[in-house]
N, C-alpha and C positions, 0 to 999 in steps of 0.2 A: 419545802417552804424555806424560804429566805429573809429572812427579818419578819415574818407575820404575812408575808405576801405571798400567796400563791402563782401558781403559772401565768392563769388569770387576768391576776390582776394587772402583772406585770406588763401583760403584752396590751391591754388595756390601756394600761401609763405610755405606753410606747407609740400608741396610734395618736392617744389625743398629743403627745409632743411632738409625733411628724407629721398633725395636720397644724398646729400651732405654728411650728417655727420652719417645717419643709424639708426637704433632705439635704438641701445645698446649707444650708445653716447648721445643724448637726455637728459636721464636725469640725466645722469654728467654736463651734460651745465646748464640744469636748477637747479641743484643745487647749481650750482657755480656762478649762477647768483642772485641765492636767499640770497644766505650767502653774497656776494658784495655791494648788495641795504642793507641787514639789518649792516654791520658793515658800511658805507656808513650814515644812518641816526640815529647809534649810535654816532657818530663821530662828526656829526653834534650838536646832543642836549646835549652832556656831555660837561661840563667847562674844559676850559685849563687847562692841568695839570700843576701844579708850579715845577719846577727841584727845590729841597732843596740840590741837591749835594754839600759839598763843593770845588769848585775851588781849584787847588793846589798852592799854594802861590808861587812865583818867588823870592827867595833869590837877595837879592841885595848884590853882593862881593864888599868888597871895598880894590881895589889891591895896 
């Protein structure tokens, strides 16, 4: 059993997603979920980036 699911169920899950989405769709989904989790826990372990832009300063007119 793997998280609460059995054999089962699993292969159950598996027909109704390759009658849903097809096998040629497949593994566009699962690439596009592979590349989500890895920029996802890149995102996570890289430090905040600093903006060094500089801001555009606001002339003060004195009328």
């Amino acid at each position: 059993m793997i998280g609460g699911f059995g054999v089962w169920e699993l292969l159950i899950i598996l027909v109704i997603v390759l009658v849903i989405f097809g096998a040629k769709k497949l593994p566009e989904i699962g690439g596009g979920i592979g590349q989500a989790i890895s920029n996802f826990k890149r995102a996570t372990n890289e430090p905040e980036e600093i903006d060094v832009t500089p801001k555009e300063k606001k002339e003060n007119k004195e009328d």
